[in-house]
C-alpha positions in Angstrom: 62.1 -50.5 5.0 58.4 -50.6 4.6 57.9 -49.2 8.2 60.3 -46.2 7.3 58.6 -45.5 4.4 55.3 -45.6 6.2 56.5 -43.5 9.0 57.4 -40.9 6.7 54.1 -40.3 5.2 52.4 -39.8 8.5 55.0 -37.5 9.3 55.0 -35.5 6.3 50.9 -35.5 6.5 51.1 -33.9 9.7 53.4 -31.3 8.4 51.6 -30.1 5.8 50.1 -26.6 5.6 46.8 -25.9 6.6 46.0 -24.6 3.2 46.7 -27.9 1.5 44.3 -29.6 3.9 41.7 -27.0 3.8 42.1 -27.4 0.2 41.0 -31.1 1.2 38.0 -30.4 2.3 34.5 -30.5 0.4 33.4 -26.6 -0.3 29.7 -25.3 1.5 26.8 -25.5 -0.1 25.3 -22.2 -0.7 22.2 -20.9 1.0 19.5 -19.4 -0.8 19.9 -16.4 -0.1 23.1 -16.6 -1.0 22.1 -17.4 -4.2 19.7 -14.7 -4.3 22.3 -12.2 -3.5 24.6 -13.1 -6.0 22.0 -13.1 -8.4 20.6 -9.8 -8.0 17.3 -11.1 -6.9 15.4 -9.7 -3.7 12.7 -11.5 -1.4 10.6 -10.1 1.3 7.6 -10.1 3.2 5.7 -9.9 6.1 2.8 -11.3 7.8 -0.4 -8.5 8.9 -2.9 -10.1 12.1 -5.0 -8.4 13.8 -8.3 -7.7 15.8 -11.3 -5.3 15.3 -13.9 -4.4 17.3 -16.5 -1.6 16.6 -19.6 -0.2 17.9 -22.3 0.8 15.2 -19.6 -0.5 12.5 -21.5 -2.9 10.3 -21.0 -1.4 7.7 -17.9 0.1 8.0 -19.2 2.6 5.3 -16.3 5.0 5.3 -13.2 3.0 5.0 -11.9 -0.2 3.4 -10.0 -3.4 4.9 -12.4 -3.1 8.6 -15.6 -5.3 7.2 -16.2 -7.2 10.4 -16.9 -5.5 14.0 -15.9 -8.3 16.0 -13.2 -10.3 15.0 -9.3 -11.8 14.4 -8.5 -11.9 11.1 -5.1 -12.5 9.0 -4.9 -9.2 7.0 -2.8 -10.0 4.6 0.5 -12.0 3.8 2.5 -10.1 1.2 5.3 -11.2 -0.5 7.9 -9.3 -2.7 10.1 -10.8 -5.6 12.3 -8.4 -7.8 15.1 -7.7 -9.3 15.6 -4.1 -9.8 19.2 -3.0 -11.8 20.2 0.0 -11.3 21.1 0.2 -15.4 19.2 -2.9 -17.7 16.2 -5.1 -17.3 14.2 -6.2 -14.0 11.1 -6.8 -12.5 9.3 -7.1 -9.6 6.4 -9.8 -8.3 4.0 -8.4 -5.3 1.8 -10.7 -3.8 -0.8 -9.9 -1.3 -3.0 -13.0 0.5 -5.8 -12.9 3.0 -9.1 -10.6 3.9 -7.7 -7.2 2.3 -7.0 -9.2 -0.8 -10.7 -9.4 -1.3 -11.1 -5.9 -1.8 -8.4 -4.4 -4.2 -9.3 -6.8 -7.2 -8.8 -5.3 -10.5 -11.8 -5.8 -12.9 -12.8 -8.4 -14.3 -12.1 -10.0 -10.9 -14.8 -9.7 -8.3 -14.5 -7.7 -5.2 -16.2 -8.5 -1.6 -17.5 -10.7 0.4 -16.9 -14.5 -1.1 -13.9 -13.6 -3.6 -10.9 -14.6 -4.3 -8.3 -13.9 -0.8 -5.1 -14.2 -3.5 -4.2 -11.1 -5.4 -1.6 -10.3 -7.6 -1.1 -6.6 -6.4 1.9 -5.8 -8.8 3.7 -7.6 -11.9 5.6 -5.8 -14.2 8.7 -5.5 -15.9 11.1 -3.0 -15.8 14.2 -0.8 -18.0 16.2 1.6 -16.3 19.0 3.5 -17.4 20.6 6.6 -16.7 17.7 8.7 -14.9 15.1 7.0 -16.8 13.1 3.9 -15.4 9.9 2.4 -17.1 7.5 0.1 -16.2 5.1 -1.8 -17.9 2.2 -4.4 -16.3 0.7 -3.8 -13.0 1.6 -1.4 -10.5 0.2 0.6 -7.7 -1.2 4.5 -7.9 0.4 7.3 -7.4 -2.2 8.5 -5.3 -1.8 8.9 -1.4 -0.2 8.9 2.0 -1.0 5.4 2.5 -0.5 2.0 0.6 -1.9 -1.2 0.6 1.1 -3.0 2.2 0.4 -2.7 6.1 4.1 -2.3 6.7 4.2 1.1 4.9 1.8 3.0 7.4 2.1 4.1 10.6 -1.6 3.3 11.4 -4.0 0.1 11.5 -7.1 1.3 9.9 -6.6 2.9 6.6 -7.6 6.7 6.2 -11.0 7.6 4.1 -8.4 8.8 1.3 -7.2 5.7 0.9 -10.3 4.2 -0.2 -11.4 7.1 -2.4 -8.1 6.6 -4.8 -7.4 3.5 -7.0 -5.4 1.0 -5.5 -3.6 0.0 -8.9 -3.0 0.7 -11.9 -2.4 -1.6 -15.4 -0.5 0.1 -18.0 3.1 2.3 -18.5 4.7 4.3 -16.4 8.4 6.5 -16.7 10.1 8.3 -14.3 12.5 10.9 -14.9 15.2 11.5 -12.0 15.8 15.5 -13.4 18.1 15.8 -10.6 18.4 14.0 -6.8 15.4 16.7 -5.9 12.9 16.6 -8.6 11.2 13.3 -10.3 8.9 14.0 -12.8 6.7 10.8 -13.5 4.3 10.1 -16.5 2.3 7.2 -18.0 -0.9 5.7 -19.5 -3.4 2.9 -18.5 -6.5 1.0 -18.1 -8.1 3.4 -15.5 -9.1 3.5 -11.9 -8.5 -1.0 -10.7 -8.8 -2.7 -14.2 -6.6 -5.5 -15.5 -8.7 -5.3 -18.3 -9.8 -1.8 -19.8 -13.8 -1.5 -19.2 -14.0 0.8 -22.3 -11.9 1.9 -25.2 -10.7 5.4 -23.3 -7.4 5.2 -21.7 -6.2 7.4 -18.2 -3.3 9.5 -18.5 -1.2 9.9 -15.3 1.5 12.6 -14.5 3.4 13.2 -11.1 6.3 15.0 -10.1 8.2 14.4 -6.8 10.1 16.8 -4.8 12.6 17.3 -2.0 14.1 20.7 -2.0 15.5 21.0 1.6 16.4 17.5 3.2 13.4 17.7 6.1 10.5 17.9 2.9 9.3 15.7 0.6 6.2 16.4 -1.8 4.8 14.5 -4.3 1.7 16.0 -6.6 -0.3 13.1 -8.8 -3.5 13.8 -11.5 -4.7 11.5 -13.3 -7.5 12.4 -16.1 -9.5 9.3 -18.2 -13.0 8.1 -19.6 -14.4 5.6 -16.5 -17.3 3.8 -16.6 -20.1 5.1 -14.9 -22.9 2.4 -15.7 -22.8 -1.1 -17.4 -23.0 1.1 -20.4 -21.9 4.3 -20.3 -18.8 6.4 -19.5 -17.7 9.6 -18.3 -14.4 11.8 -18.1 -12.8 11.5 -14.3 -10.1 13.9 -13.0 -8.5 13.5 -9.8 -5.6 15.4 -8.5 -3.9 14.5 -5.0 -0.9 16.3 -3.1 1.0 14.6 0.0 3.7 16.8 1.4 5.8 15.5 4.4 8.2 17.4 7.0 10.4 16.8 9.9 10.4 19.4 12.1 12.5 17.4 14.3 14.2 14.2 14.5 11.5 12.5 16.6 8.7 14.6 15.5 6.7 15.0 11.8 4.3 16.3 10.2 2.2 15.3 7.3 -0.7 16.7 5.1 -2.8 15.3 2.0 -5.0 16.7 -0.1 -7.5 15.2 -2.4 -10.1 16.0 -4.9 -12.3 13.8 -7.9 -14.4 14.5 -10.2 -16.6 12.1 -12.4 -18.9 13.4 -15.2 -22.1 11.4 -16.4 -22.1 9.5 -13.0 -24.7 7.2 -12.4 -25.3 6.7 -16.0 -26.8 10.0 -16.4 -25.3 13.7 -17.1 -24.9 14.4 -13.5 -21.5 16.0 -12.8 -20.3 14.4 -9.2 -17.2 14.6 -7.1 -16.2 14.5 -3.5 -12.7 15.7 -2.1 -11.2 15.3 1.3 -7.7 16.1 3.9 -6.3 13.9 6.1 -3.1 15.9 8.4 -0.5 13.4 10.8 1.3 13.7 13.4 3.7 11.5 14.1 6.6 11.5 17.4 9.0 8.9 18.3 9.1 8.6 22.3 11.7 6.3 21.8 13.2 4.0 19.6 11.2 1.4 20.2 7.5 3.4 21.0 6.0 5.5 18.3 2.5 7.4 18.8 0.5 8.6 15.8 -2.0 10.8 15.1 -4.5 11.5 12.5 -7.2 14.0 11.6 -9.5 13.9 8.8 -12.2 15.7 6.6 -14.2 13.9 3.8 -16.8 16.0 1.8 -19.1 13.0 -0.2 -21.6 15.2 -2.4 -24.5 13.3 -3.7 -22.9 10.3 -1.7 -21.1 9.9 -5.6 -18.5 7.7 -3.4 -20.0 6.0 -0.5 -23.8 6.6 -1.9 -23.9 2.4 -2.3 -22.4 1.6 1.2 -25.0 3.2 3.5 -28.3 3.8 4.4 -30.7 3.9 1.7 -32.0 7.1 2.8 -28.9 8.5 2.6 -27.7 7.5 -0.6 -27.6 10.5 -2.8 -27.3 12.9 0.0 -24.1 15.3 0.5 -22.5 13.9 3.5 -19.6 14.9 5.5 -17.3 12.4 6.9 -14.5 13.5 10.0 -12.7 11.0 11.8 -10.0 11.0 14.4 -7.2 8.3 14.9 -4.4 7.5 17.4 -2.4 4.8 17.4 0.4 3.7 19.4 3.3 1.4 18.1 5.8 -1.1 19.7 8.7 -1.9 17.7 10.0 -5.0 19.6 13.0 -5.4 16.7 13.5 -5.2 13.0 11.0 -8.2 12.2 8.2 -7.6 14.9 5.9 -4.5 15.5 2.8 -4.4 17.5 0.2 -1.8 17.4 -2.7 -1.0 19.4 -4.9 1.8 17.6 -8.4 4.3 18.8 -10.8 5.3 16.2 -13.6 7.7 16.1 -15.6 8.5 12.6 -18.7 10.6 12.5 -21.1 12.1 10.1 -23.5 14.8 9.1 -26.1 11.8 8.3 -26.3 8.7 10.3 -24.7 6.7 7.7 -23.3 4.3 10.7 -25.1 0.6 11.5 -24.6 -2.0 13.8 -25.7 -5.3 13.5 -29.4 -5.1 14.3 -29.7 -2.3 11.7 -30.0 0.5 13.8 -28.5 3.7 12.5 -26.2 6.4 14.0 -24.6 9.5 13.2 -20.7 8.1 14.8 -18.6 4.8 15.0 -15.8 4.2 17.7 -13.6 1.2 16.9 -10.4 -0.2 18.5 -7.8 -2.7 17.5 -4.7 -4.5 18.1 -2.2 -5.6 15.2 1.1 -8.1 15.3 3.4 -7.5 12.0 6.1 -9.8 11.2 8.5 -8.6 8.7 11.0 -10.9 6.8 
């Protein structure tokens, strides 16, 4: 009897369904990003190393992030936390990490040579609903064709615009969605790089972004504020920037900024400065994995009001005019990896260029090669 019974068991074991024994089994354990997903959280990043070489470029007086003429370096490591609903509360984390950190400190923290490589680039908090969004902490400008993330340009040196326009901003900022084509943007803050305010005058900001015919995209920024000129003193600056974008074709665009800033009492005295400046692209696809850019640009430094502290002494407070030309050429070897190999030629009006023994020169050619790794 007690075999029967036994035999009957097995037999009705191995005629169960396959749900009942799936059923059995212990469910997976989630993955993180898994987890993330479900939560509404987003996490990415990407990894920025490179190599520089340049003759007479000791200074590097007219650009930012190529401090070194012969040399590797990890550029930066960024990394991206947020959670952004389309309706409700959010945020969003940016981290940069590495050499480029050291220059787009917000005051009070120091900038340069022997500062801190960690910056927190963004932090704030966000609201949307409807066609509104606001943001409140730390964010980046509205200024410019190019950003500090190294995925987000198409070249490895950064233009001469880029370093004449803050880099963030700490305040409020709403956007306005009027319709799929127009964004009209607003906000207050700190100024031009401060955490902290420097003085009591805040800097208004207004933008308005447009796309009237799918191939176009323009985006016009000002931004108007009392800015320290001197330990103690401050002056009114106004700075208004257009970027306008356009594919002519599916492999082939075009692009164009325009910049100009102007800074009264600068230098601590009642001098009325400014500089302004154009950068034009050209970018064209060979194939989907080969991209080739091109960039032209025009700087006009009067009184050296932006670079006057970076080159020769000489040279300081004269009006000097900066022109470079750029080509770079790009393999994208898959989603995650792109390498880039990039030719650089700047000159000036002055001989605002140095090498290393000090001698002085009116041109710098630099080259350099660039890994990205995207996650």
């Amino acid at each position: 009897m007690k075999k029967l019974l036994l035999a009957s068991a097995v037999s009705a074991l191995f005629a169960a369904p396959a749900t009942v024994l799936a059923q059995a089994k212990p469910a997976p354990v989630p993955t993180l990003d898994k987890i993330l997903e479900a939560s509404g959280i987003s996490v990415s990043g990407y990894i920025d190393a490179g190599y520089t070489y340049a003759k007479n470029g000791a200074g590097f007086s007219d650009r930012v992030f190529d401090g070194q003429q012969n040399s590797f370096a990890l550029n930066q490591f960024g990394l991206t936390v947020a959670k952004q609903p389309k309706e409700g509360f959010g945020g969003l984390v940016n981290l940069t990490v590495g050499r480029d950190a050291q220059v787009i400190h917000s005051v009070p923290e120091a900038t340069g040579a022997g500062s801190s490589m960690f910056d927190v680039t963004q932090a704030f908090l966000q609201y949307a609903g409807g066609p509104l969004t606001v943001i409140a902490g730390k964010f980046t400008t509205l200024h410019g064709t190019e950003v500090i993330a190294s995925t987000g340009n198409t070249n490895i040196s950064r233009s001469i615009l880029f370093g004449a326009v803050p880099f963030t901003h700490t305040g409020v900022r709403a956007t306005w969605a009027v319709t799929d084509a127009v964004s009209l943007i607003a906000g207050v803050n700190n100024g031009w790089d401060q955490l902290t305010d420097a003085n009591k005058g805040k800097t208004a900001e207004l933008g308005v972004t447009l796309n009237p015919i799918k191939p176009l995209s323009i985006t016009v920024s000002g931004y108007s504020g009392q800015e320290p000129t001197s330990a103690t003193t401050s002056g009114s600056r106004s700075s208004l920037n257009a970027v306008a974008s356009y594919t002519i074709i599916d492999p082939l665009s075009v692009g164009l900024e325009v910049l100009s800033v102007s800074q009264d009492n600068a230098g601590g005295t009642t001098t009325k400065a400014k500089y302004n400046g154009v950068a034009g692209y050209v970018t064209y696809m060979f194939t989907p994995k080969l991209r080739g850019v091109l960039r032209f640009e025009s700087f006009d430094d009067k009184n050296g009001f932006h670079f006057g502290a970076t080159v020769p002494a000489a040279f300081a407070t004269s009006d000097t005019k900066y022109k470079e030309v750029t080509a770079t050429v790009s393999f994208l070897a898959s989603d995650s990896f792109e390498a880039r190999a990039e030719v650089r030629r700047d000159q000036g009006n002055n001989p605002v260029f140095s090498d290393s023994t000090g001698a002085t020169s009116k041109n710098m050619t630099s080259a350099a090669l660039q890994g990205l790794y995207k996650f």
